[in-house]
N, C-alpha and C positions, 0 to 999 in steps of 0.2 A: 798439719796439726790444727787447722781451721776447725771448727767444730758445726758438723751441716747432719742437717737433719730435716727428713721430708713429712709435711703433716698437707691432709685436708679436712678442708672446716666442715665440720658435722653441725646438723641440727642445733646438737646444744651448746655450737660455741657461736652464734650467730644472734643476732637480734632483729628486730623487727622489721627493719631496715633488708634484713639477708645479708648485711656486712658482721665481719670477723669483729664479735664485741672487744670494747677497748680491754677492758679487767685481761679478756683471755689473752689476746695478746701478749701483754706484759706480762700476765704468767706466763707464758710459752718461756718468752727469753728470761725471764729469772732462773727457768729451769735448765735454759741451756745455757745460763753462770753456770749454775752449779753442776750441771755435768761436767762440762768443761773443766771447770777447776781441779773437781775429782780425781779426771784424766789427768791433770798435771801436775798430781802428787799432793794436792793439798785436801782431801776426801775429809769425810767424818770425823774419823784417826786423827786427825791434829785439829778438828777443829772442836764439831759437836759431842764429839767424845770426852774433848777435854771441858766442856762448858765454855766454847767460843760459840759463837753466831756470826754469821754473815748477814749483814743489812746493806740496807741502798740507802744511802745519803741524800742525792739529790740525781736526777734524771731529765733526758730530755729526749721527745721521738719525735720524728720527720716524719710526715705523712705526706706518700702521693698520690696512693689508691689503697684501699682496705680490700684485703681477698673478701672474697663474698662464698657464700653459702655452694658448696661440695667441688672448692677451686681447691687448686692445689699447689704449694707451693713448699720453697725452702726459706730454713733458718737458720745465717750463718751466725756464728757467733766467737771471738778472739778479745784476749784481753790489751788493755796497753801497758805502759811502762806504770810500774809503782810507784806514786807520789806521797814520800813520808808515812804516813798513815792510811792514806787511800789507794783504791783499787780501781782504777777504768777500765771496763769493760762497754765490748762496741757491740753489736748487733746488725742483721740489716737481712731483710727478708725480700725473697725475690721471685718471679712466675719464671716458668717453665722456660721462658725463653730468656730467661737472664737480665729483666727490666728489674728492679728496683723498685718495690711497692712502699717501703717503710727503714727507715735505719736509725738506730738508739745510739744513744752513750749513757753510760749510768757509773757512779762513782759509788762503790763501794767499801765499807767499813766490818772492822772485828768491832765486836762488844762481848763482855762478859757476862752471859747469862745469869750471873748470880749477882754481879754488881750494876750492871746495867752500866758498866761504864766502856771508852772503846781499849780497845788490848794493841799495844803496839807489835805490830807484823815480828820485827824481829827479836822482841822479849818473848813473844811466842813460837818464833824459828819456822814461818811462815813465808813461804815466795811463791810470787807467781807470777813467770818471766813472760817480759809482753812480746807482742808478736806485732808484725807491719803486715797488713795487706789493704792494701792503696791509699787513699785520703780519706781519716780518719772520719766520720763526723763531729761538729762541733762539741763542746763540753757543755755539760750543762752550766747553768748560772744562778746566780740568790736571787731569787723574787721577793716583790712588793708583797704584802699583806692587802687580802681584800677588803674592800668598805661595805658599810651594810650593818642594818642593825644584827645584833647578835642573836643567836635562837639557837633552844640548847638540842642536844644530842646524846644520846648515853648507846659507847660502845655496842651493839649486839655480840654475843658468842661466837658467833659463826664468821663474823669477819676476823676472827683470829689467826695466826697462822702458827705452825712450830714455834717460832720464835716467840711466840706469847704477846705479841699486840698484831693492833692490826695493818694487815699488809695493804704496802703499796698498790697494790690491782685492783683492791678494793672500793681506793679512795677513789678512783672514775665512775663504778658505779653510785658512788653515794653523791659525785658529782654529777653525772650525769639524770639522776632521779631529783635533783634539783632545780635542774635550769630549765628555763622554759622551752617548752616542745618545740616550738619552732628551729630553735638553736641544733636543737640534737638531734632530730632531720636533717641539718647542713652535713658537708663533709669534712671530717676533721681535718684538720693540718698540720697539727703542731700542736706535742703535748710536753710541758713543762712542770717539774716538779720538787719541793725539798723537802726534804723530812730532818726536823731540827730537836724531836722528842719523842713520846714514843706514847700513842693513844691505845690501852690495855682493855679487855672486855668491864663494861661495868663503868667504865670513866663515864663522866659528863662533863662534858665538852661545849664551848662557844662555838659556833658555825658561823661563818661571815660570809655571805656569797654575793657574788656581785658581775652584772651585763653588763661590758661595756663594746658595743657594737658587734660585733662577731668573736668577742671575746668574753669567756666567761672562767671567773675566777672563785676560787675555795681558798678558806681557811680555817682553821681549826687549832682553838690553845687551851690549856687548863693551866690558870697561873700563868701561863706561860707559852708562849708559841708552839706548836708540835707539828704541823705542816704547814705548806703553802703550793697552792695548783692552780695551774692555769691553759686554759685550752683556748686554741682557735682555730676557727672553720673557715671556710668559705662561703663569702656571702651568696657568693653568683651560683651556687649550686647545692640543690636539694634533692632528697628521695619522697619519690609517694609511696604508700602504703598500699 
């Protein structure tokens, strides 16, 4: 009942580099939540049909290598055990030979599309029974808010997603269009993240980004906190162009 699925990186999911861009990635595995889940009885029908939503709360991915440009690999994906209101879902993508390129854990939530607030799993008669296969990876964690002067941001359209703000996958790109060049030449390692509000098309936003040695951090609040991201690379290792 694992959920595997074989993709190779085309042209347009790659970047400059020829590595698998971060955004696609983690759409990849959002997508195979939500197949997944689908499959295991919790589809549209009880969710977006009734005006629920599935969202990511907070996330964390393991980097050991990034597939690169027309490799070809798998994406497995199994949920874990149900924590009150939250949903763990694991991840973990792998080469042909069975190494271990990348592996997630992402902690997902219902909300109510029309209140925007979260919907408890069993007032809405919601399960989705977790599954063991092997040592989980770790959970994500609450991150620090970055330092840095503020510099605004107004939502664009297109980083929206069904859900009506904007998605997770995107905030790497907006991340990574920010940090300095050199940095994102490195090779990722470890990418960290929370989502504690919800940035909709048309917001303007505070941005706070901040270097601190092979580490480079995003935030973003209106009023009030709505993410926090944090990526780290590798110093000792770069791609040329």
């Amino acid at each position: 009942m694992i959920y595997r699925q074989q993709y190779r990186v085309l042209s347009s999911d790659a970047d400059l580099y020829r590595r698998l861009r971060l955004s696609r990635m983690l759409t990849l595995m959002q997508e195979a939540a939500i197949a997944h889940t689908e499959a295991l009885g919790a589809g549209r029908e009880k969710t977006l049909d009734r005006g629920i939503l599935w969202a990511v709360a907070m996330q964390r991915v393991q980097v050991r290598r990034l597939p690169e440009y027309d490799e070809t690999f798998e994406l497995l994906s199994w949920p874990g055990e149900m924590m009150h209101v939250l949903f763990p879902r694991y991840c973990r993508i792998v080469d042909p030979a069975g190494d271990t390129l990348a592996e997630s854990s992402a902690l997902w939530i219902l909300m109510d599309a029309e209140t925007r607030q979260r919907v408890f799993p069993e007032s809405a008669g919601i399960r989705v029974p977790g599954m063991r296969f092997g040592a989980p990876p770790p959970l994500p964690r609450a991150l620090p808010a970055a330092k840095g002067d503020p510099v605004p941001f107004e939502v664009p359209y297109s980083f929206a997603d069904l859900n009506g703000h904007m998605n997770n996958a995107r905030l790497t790109d907006l991340a990574e269009d920010r940090m300095p060049g050199a940095l994102r030449a490195m090779r990722v390692r470890q990418i960290e993240a929370e989502y504690t509000g919800e940035a909709r098309p048309g917001d303007r936003l505070a941005l706070r980004g901040q270097r601190c040695g092979s580490v480079y951090s995003l935030s973003g609040e209106k009023e009030r906190a709505l993410f926090r991201l944090r990526m780290e690379y590798a110093e000792d290792q770069t791609d040329g162009i």
